[in-house]
N, C-alpha and C positions, 0 to 999 in steps of 0.2 A: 276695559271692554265697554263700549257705549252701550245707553240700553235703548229702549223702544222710544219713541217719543208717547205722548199721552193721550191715547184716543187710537193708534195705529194697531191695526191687528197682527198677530203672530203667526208668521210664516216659518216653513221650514222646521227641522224635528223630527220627534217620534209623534205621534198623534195621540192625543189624549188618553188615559186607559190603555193603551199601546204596550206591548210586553218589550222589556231589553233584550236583544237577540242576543248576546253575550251570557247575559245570565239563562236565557232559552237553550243556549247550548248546554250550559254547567246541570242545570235541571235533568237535561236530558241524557247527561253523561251520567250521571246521581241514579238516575232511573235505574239505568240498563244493571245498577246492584244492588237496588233492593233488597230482592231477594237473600243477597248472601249476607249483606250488612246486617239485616234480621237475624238470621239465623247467627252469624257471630254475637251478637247481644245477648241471643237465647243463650247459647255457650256459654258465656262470661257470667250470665245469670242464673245459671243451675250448676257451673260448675266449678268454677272461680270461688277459691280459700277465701279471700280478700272480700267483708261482707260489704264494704263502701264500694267496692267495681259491683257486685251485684245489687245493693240498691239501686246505683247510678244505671245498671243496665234495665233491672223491672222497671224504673220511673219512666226509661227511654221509648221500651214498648207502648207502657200506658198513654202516654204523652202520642205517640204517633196513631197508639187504634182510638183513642176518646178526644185524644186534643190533651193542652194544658189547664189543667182548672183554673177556674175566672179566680183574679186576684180581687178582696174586695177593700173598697175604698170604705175607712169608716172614720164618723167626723161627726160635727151638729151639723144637720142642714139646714138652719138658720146662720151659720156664719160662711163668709168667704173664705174659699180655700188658699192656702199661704203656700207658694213654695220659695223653702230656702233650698241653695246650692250649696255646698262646701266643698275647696278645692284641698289637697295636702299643701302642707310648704314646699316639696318637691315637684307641682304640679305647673307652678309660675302663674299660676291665678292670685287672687287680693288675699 
């Protein structure tokens, strides 16, 4: 696939900030069960033997009515932050 030349502006697309109508639909299909996906969680989570389905369920609620708690980055902030990757030997990386 050729790319743009350098200096020529981009045409055609979604427009910037633009929502994927694809995933607009999948959202929107998600919506319309809310309501019952909720209350299955509550289920699993008050009533569920299994206490790792009901943490995973309370975590689910919490996460959905506060958000996910902030992860926090901790380091010296006098040095540059390093990231290494590591792949498996299964993975077919180095």
């Amino acid at each position: 696939m050729a790319g743009r030349l350098k200096g020529t502006p981009k045409t055609g697309g979604r427009p910037k900030g633009g929502r994927n109508k694809i995933g607009a639909d999948i959202r929107e299909a998600a919506a319309k069960h809310t309501v019952a996906a909720i209350a299955e969680i509550v289920r699993i989570m008050t009533h569920s033997e299994n206490d790792t389905a009901r943490l995973a369920a309370a975590n689910a609620i919490l996460d959905r009515a506060y958000g996910k708690p902030a992860q926090a980055i901790i380091g010296d902030a006098t040095q540059p932050v390093t990231l290494v990757l590591k792949w498996a030997n299964d993975c077919g990386g180095p």
